[in-house]
PDB file of N, CA, C and O in Angstrom:
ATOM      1  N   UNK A   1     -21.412   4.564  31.251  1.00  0.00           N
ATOM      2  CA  UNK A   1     -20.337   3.946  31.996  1.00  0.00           C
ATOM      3  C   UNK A   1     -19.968   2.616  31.340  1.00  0.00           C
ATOM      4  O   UNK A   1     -20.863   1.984  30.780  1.00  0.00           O
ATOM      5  N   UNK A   2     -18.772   2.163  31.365  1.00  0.00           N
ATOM      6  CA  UNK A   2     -18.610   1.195  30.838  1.00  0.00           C
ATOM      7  C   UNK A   2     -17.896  -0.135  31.718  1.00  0.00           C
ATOM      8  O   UNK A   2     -16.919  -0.347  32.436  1.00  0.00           O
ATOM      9  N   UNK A   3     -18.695  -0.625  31.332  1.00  0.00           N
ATOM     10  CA  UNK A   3     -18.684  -1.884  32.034  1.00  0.00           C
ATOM     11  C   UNK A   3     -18.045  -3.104  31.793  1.00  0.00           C
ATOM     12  O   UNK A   3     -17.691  -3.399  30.652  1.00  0.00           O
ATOM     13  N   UNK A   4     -17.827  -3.975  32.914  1.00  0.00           N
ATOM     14  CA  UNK A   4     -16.557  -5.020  31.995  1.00  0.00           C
ATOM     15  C   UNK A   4     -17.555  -5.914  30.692  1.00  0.00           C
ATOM     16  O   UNK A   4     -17.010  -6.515  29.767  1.00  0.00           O
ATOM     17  N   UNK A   5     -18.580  -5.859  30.816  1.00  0.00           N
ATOM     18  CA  UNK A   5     -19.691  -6.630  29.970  1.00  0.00           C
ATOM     19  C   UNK A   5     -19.236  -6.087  28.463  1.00  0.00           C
ATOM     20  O   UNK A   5     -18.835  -6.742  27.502  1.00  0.00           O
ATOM     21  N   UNK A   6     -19.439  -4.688  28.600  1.00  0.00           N
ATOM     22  CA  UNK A   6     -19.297  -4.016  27.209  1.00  0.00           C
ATOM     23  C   UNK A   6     -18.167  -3.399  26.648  1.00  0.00           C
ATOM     24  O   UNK A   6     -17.905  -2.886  25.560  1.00  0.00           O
ATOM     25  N   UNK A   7     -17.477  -3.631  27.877  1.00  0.00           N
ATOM     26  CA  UNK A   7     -15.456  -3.753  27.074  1.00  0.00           C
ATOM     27  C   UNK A   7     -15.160  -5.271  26.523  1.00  0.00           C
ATOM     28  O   UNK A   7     -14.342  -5.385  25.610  1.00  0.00           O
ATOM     29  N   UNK A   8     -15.597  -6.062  26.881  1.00  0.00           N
ATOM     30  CA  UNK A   8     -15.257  -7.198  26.358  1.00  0.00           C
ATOM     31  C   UNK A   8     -16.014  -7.510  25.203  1.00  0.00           C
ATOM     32  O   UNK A   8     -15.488  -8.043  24.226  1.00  0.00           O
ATOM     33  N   UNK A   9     -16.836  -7.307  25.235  1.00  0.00           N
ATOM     34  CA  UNK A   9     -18.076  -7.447  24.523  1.00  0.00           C
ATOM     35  C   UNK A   9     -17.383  -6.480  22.530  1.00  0.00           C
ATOM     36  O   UNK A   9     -17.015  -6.920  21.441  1.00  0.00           O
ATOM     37  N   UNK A  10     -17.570  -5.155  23.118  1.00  0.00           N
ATOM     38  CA  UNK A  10     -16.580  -3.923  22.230  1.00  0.00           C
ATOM     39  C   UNK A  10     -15.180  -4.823  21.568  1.00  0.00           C
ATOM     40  O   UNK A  10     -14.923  -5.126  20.403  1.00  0.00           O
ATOM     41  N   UNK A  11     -14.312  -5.131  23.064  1.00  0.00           N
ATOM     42  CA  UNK A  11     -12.622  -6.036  21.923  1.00  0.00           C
ATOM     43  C   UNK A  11     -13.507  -7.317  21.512  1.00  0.00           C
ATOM     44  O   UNK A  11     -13.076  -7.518  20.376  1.00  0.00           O
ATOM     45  N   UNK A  12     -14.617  -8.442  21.775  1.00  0.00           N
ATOM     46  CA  UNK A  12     -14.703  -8.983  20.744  1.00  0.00           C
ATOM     47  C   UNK A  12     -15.280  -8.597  19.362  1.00  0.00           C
ATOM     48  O   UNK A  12     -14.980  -9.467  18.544  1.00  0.00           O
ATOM     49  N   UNK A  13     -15.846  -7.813  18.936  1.00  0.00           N
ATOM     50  CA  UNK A  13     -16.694  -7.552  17.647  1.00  0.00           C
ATOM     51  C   UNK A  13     -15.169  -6.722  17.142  1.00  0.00           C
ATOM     52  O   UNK A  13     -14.934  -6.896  15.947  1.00  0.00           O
ATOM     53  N   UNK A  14     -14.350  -6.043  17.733  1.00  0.00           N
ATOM     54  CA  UNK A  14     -13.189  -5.524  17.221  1.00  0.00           C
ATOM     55  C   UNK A  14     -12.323  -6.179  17.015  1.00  0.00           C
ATOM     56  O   UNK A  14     -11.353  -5.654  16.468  1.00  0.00           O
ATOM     57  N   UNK A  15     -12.264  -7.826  17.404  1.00  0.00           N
ATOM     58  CA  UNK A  15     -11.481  -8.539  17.120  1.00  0.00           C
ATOM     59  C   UNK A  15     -12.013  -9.243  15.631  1.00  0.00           C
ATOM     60  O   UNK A  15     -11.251  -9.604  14.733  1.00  0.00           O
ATOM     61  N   UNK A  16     -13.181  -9.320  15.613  1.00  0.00           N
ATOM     62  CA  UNK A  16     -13.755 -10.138  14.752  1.00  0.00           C
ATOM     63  C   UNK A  16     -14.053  -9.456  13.603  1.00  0.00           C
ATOM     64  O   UNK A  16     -14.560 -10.011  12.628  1.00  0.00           O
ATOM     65  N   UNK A  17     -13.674  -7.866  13.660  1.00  0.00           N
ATOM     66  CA  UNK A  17     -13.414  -6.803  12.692  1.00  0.00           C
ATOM     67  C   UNK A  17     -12.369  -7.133  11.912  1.00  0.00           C
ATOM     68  O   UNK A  17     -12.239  -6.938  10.704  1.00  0.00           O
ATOM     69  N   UNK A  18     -11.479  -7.749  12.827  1.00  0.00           N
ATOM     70  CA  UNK A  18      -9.986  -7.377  12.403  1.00  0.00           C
ATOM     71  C   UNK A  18      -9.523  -8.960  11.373  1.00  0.00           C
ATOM     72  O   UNK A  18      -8.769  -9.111  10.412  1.00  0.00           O
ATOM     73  N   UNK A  19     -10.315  -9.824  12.084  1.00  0.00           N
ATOM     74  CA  UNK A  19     -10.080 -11.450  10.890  1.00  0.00           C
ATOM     75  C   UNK A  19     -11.505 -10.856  10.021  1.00  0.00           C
ATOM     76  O   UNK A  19     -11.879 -11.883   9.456  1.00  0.00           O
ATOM     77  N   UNK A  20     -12.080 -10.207   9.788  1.00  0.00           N
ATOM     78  CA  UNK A  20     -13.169 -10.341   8.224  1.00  0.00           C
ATOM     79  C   UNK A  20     -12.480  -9.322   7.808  1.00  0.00           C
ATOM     80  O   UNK A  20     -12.833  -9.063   6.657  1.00  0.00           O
ATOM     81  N   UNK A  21     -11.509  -8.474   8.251  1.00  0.00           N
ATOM     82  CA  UNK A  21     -10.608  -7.506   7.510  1.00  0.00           C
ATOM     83  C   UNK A  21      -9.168  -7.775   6.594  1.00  0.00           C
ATOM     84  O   UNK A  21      -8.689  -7.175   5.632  1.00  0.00           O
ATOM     85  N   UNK A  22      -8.729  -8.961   7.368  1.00  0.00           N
ATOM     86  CA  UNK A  22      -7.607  -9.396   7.382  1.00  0.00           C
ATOM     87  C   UNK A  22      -7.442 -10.482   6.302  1.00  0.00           C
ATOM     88  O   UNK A  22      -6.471 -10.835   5.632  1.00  0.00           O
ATOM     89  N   UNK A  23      -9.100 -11.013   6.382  1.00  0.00           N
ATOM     90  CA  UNK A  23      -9.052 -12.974   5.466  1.00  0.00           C
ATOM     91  C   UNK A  23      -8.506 -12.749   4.187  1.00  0.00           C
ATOM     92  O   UNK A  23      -7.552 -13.340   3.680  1.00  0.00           O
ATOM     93  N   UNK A  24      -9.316 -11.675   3.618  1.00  0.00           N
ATOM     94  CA  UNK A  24      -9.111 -11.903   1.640  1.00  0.00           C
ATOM     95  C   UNK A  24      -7.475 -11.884   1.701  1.00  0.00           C
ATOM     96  O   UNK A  24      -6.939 -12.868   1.190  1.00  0.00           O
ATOM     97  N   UNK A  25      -6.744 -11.037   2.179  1.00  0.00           N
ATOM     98  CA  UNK A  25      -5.139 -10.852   1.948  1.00  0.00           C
ATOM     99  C   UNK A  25      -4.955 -11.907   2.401  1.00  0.00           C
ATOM    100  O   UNK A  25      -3.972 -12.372   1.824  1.00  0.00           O
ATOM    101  N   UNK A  26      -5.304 -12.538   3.067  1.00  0.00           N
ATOM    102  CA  UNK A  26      -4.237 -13.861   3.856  1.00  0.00           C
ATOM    103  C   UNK A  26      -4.717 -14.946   3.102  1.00  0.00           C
ATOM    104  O   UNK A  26      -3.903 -15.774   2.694  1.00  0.00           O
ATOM    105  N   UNK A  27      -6.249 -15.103   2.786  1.00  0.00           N
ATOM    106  CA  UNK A  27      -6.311 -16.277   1.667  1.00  0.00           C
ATOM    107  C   UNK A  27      -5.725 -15.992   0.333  1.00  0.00           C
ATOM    108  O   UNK A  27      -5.465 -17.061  -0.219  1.00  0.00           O
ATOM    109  N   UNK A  28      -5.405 -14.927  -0.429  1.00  0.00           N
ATOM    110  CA  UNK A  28      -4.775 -15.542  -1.228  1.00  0.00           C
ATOM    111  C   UNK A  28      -3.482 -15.506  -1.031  1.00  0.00           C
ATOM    112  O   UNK A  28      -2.694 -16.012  -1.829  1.00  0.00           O
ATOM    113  N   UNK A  29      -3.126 -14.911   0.040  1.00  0.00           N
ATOM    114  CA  UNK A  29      -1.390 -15.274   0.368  1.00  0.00           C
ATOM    115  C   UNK A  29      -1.084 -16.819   0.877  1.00  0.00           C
ATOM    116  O   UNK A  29       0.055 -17.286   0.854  1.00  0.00           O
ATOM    117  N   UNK A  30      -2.040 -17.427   1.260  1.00  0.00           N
ATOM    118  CA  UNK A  30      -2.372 -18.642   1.330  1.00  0.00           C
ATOM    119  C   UNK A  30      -2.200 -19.434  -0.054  1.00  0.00           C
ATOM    120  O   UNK A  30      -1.082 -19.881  -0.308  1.00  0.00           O
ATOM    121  N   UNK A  31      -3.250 -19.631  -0.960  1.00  0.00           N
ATOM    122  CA  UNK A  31      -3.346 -19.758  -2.322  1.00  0.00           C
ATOM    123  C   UNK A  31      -2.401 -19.953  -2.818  1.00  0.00           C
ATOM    124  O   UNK A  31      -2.029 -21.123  -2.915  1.00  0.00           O
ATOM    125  N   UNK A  32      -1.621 -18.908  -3.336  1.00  0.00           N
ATOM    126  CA  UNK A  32      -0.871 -18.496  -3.733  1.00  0.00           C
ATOM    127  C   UNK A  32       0.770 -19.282  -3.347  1.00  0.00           C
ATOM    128  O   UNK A  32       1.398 -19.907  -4.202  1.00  0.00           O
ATOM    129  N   UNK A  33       1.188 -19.114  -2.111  1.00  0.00           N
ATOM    130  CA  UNK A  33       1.981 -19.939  -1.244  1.00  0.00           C
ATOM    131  C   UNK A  33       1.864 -21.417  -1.810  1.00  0.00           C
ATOM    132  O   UNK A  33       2.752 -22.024  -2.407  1.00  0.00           O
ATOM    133  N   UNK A  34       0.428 -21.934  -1.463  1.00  0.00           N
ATOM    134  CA  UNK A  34       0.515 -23.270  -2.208  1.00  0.00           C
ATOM    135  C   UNK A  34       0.896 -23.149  -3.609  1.00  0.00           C
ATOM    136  O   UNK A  34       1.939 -23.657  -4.021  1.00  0.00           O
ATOM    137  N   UNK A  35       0.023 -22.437  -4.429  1.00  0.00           N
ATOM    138  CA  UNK A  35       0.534 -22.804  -5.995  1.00  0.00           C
ATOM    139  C   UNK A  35       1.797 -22.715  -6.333  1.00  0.00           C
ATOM    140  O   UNK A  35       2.138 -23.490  -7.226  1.00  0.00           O
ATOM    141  N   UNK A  36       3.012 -21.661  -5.687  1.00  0.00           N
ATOM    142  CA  UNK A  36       3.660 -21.216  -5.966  1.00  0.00           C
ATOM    143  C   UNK A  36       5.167 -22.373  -5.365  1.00  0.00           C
ATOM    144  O   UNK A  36       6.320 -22.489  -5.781  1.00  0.00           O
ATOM    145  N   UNK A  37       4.351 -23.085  -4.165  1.00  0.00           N
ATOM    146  CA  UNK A  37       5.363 -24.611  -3.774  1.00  0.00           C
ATOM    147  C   UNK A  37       4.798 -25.300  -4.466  1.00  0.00           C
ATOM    148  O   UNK A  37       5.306 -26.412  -4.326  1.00  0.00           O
ATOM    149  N   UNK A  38       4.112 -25.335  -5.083  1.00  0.00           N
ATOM    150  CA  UNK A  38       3.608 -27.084  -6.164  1.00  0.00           C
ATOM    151  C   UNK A  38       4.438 -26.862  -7.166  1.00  0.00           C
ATOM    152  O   UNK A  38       5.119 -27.717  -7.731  1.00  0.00           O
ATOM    153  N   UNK A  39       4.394 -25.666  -7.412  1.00  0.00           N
ATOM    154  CA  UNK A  39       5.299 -25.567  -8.900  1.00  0.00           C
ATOM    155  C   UNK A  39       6.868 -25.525  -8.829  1.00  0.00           C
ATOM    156  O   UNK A  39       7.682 -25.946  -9.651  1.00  0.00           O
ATOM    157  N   UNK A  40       7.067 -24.912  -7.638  1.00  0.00           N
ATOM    158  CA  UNK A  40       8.876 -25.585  -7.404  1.00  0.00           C
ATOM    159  C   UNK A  40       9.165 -26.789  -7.051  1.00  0.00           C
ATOM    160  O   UNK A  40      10.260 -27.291  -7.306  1.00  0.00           O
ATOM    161  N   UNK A  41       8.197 -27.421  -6.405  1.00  0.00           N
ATOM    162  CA  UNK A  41       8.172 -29.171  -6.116  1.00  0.00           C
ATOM    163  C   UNK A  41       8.117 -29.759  -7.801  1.00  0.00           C
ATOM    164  O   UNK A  41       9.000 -30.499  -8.234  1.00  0.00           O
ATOM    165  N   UNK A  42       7.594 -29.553  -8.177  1.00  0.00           N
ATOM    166  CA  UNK A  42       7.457 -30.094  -9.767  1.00  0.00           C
ATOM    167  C   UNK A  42       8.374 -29.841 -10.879  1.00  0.00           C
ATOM    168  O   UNK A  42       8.616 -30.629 -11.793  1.00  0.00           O
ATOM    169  N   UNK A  43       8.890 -28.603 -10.711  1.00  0.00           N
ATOM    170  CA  UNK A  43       9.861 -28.110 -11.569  1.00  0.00           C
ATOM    171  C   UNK A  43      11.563 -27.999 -10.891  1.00  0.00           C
ATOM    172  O   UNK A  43      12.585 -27.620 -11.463  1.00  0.00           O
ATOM    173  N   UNK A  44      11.420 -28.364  -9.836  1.00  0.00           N
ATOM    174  CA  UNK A  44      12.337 -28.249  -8.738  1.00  0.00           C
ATOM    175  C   UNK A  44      13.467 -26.997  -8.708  1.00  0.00           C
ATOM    176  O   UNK A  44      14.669 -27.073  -8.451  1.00  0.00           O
ATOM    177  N   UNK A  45      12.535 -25.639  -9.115  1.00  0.00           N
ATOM    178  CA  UNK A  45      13.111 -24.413  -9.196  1.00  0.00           C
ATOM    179  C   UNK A  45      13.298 -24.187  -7.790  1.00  0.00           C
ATOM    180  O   UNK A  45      12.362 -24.648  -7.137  1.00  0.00           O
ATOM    181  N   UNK A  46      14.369 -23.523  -6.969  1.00  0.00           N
ATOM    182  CA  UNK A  46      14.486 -23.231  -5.994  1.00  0.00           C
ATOM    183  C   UNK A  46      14.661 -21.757  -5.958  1.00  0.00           C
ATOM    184  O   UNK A  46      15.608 -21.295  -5.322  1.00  0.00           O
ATOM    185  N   UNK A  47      13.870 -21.014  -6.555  1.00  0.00           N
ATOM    186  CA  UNK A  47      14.284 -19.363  -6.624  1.00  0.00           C
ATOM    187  C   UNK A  47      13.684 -18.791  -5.457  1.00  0.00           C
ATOM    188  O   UNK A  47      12.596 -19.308  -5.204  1.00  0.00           O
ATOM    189  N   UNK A  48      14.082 -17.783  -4.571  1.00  0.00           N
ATOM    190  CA  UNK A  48      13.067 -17.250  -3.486  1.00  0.00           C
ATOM    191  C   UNK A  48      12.067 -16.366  -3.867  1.00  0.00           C
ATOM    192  O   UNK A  48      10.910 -16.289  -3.452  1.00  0.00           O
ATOM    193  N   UNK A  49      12.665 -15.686  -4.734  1.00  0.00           N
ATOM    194  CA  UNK A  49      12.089 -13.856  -5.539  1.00  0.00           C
ATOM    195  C   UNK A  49      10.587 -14.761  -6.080  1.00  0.00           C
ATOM    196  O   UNK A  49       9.561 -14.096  -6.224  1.00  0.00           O
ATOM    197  N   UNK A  50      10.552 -16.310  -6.363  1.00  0.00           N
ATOM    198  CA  UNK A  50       9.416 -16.777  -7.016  1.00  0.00           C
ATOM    199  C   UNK A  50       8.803 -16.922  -6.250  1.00  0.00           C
ATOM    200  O   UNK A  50       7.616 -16.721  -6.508  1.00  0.00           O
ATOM    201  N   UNK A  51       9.176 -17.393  -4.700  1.00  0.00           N
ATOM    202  CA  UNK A  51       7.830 -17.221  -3.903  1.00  0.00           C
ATOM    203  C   UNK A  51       7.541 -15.781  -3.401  1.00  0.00           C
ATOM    204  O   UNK A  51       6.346 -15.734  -3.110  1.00  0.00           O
ATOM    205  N   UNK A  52       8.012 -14.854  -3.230  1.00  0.00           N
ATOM    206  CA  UNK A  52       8.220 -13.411  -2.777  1.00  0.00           C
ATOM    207  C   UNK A  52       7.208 -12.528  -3.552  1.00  0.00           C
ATOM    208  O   UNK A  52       6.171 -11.984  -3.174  1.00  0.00           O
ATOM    209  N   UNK A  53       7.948 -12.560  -4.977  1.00  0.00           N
ATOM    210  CA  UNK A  53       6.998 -11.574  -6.073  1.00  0.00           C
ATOM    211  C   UNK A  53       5.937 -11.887  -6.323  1.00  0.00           C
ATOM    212  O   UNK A  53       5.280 -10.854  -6.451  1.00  0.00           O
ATOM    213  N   UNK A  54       5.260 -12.848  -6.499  1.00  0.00           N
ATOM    214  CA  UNK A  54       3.730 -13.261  -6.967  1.00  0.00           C
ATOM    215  C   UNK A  54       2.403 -13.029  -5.381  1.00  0.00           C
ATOM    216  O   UNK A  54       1.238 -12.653  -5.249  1.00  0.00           O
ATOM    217  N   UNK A  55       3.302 -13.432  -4.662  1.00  0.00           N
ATOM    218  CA  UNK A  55       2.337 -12.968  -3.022  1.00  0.00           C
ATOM    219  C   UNK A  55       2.449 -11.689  -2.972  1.00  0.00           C
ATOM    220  O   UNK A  55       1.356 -11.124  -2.937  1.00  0.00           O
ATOM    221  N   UNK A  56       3.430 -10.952  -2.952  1.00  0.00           N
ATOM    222  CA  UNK A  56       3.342  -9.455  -2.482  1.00  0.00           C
ATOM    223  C   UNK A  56       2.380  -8.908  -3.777  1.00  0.00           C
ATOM    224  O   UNK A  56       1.309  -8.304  -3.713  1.00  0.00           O
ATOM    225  N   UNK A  57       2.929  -9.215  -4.631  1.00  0.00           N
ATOM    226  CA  UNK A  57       1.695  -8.716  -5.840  1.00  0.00           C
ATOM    227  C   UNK A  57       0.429  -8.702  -6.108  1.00  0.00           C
ATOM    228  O   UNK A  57      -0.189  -7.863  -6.765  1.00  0.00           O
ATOM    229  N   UNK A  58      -0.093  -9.972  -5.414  1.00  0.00           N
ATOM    230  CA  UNK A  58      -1.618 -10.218  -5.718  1.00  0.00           C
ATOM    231  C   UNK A  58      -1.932  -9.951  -4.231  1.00  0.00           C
ATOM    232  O   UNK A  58      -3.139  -9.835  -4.014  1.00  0.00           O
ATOM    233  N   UNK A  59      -0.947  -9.798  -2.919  1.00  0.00           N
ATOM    234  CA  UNK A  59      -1.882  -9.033  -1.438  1.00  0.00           C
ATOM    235  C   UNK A  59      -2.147  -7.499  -1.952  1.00  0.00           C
ATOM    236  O   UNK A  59      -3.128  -6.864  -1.567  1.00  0.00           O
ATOM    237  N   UNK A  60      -1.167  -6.965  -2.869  1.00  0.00           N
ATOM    238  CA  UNK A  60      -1.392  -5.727  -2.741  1.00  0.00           C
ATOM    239  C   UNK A  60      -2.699  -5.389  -4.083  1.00  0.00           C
ATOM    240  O   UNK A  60      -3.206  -4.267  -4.112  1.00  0.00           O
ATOM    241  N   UNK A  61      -3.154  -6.526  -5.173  1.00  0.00           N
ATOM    242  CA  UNK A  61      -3.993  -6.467  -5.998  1.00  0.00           C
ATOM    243  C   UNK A  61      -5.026  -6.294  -4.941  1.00  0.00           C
ATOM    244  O   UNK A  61      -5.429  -5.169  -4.642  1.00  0.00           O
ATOM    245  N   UNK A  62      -5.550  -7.574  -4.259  1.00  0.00           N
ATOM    246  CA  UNK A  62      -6.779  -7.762  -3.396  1.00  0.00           C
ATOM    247  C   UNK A  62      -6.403  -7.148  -2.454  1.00  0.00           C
ATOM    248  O   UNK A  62      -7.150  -7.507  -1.544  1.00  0.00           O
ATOM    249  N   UNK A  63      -5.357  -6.076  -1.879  1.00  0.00           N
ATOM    250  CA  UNK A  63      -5.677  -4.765  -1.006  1.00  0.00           C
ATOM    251  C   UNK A  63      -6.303  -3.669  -1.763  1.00  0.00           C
ATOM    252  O   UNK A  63      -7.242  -2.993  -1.343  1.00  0.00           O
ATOM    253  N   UNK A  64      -5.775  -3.546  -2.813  1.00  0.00           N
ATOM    254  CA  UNK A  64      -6.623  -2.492  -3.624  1.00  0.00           C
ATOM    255  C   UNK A  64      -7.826  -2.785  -4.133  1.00  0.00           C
ATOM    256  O   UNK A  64      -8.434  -1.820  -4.598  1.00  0.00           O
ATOM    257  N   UNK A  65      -8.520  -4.171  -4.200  1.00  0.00           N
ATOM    258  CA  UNK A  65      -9.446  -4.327  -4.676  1.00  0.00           C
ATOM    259  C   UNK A  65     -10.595  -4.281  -3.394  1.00  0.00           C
ATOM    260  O   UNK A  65     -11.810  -4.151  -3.538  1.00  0.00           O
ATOM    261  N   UNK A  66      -9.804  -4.435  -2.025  1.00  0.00           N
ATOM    262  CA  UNK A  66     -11.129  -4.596  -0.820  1.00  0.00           C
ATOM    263  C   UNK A  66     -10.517  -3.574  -0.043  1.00  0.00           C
ATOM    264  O   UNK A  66     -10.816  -3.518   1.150  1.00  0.00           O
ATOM    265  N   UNK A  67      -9.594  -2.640  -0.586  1.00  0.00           N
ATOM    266  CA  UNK A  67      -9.820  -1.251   0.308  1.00  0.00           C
ATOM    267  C   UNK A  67     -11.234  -0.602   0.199  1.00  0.00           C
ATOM    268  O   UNK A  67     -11.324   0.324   1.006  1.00  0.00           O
ATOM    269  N   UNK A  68     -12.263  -0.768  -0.470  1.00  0.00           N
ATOM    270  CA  UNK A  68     -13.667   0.002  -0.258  1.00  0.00           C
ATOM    271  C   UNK A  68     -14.204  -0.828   0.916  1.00  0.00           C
ATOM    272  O   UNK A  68     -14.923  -0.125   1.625  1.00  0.00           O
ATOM    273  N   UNK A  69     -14.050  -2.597   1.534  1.00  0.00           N
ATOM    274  CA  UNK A  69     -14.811  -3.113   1.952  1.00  0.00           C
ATOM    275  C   UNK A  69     -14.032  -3.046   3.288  1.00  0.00           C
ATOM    276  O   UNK A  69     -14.472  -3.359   4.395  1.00  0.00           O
ATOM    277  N   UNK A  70     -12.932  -2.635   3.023  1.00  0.00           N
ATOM    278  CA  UNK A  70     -12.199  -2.846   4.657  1.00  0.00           C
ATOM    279  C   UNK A  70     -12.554  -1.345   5.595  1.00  0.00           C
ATOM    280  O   UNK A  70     -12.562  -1.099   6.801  1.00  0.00           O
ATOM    281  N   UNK A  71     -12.896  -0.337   4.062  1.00  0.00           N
ATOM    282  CA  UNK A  71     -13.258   1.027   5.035  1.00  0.00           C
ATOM    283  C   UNK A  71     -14.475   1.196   5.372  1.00  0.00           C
ATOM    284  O   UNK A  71     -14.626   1.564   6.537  1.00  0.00           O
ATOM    285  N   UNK A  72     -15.436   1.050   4.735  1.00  0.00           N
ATOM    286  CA  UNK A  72     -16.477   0.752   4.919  1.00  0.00           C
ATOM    287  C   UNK A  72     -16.773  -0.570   6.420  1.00  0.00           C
ATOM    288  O   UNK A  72     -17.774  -0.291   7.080  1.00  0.00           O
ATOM    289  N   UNK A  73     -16.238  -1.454   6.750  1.00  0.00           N
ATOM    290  CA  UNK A  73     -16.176  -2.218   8.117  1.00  0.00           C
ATOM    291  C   UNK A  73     -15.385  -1.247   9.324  1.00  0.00           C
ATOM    292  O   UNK A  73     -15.719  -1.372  10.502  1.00  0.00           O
ATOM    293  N   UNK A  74     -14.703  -0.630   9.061  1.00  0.00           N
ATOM    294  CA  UNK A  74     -14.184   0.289  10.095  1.00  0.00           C
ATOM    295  C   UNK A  74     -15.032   1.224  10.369  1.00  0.00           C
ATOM    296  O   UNK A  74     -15.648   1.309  11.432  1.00  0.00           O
ATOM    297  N   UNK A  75     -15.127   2.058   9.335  1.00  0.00           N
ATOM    298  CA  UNK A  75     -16.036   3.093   9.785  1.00  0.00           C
ATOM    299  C   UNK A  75     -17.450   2.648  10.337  1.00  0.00           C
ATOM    300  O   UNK A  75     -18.028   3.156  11.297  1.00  0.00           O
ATOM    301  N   UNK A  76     -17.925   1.541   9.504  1.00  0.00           N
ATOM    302  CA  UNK A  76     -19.066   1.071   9.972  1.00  0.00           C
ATOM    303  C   UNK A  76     -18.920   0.682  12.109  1.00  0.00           C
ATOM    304  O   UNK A  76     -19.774   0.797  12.989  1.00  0.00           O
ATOM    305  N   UNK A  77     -17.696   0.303  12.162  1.00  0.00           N
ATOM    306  CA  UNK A  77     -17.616  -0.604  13.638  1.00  0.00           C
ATOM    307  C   UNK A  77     -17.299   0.825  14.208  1.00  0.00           C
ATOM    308  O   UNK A  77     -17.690   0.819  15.375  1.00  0.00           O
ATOM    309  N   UNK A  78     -16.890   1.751  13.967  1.00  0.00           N
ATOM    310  CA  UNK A  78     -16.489   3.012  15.208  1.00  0.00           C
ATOM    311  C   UNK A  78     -17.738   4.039  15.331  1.00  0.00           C
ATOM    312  O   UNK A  78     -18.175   4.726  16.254  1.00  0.00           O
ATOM    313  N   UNK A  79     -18.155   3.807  13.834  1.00  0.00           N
ATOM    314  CA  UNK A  79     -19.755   4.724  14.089  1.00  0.00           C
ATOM    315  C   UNK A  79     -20.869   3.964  14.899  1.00  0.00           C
ATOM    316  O   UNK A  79     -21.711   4.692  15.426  1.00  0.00           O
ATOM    317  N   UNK A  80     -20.995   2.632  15.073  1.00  0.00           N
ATOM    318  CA  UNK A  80     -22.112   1.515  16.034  1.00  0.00           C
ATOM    319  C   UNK A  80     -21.598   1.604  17.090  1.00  0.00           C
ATOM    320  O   UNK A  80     -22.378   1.727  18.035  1.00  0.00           O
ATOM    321  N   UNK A  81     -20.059   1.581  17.409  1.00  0.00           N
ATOM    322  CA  UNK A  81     -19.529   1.245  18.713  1.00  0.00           C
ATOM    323  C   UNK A  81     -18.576   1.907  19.444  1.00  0.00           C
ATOM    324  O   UNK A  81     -18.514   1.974  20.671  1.00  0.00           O
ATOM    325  N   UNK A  82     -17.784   2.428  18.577  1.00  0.00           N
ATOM    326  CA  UNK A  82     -16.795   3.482  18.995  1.00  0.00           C
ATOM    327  C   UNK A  82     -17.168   4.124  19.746  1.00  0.00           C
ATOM    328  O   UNK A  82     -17.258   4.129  20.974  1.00  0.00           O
ATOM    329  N   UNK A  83     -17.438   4.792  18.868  1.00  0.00           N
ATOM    330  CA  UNK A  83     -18.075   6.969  19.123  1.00  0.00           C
ATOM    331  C   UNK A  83     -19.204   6.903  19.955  1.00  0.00           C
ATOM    332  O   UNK A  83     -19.446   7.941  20.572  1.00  0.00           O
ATOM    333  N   UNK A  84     -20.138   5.719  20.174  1.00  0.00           N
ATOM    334  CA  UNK A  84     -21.519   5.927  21.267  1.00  0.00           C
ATOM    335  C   UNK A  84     -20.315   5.517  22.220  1.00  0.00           C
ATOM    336  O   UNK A  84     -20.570   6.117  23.264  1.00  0.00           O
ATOM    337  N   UNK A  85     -19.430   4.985  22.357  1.00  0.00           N
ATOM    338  CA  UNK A  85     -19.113   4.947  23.588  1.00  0.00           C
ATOM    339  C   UNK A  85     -18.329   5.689  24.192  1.00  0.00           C
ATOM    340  O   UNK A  85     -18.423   5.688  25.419  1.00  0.00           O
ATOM    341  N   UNK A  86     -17.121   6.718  23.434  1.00  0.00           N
ATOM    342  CA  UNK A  86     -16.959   7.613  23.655  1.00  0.00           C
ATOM    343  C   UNK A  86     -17.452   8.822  24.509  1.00  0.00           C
ATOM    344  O   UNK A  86     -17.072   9.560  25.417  1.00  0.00           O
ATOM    345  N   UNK A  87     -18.773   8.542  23.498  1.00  0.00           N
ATOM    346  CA  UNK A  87     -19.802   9.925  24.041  1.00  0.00           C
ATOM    347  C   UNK A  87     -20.897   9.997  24.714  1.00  0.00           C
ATOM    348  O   UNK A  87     -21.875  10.745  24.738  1.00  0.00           O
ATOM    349  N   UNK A  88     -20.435   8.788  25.423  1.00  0.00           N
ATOM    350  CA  UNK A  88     -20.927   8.328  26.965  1.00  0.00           C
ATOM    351  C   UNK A  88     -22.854   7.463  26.976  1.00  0.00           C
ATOM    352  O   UNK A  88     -23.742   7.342  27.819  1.00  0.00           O
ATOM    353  N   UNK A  89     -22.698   7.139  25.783  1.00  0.00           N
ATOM    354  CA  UNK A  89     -24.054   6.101  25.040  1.00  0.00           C
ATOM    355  C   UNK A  89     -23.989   5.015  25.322  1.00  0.00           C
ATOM    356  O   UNK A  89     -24.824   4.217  24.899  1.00  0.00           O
TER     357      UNK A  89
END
């Protein structure tokens, strides 16, 4: 049976799934964001495509590089917590 203890309990560790899933793409879209305004502040290029192309490029590098670690945390969180609770554990 599930209880308000272990529904809340369940959305926090699923929340906290979802920012150690989420960080690597957003730090270097972070990163990136900065380097990419220092260098139009300095060079005073105002192009958009320059902040656009270099972020979408390197989220989708470090998506392909931590798609093993993001599936591996999912599957890991629905096989501990999911599915026993599902199946009434």
């Amino acid at each position: 049976m599930m209880t308000e203890a272990v529904f809340f309990d369940t959305l926090r560790a699923g929340l906290w799934i979802a920012v150690m899933i989420s960080t690597p793409m957003l730090a270097v879209a972070l990163i990136v964001g900065v380097a990419v305004g220092l260098f139009q502040a300095l060079t005073s290029v105002q192009e958009m495509t320059l902040t656009f192309v270099p972020k979408v490029g390197l989220m989708l590098a470090v998506f392909w590089v931590s798609m093993s670690f993001m599936s591996q945390t999912l599957v890991g969180f629905f096989t501990d917590r999911i599915i026993p609770l599902i199946a009434g554990g």
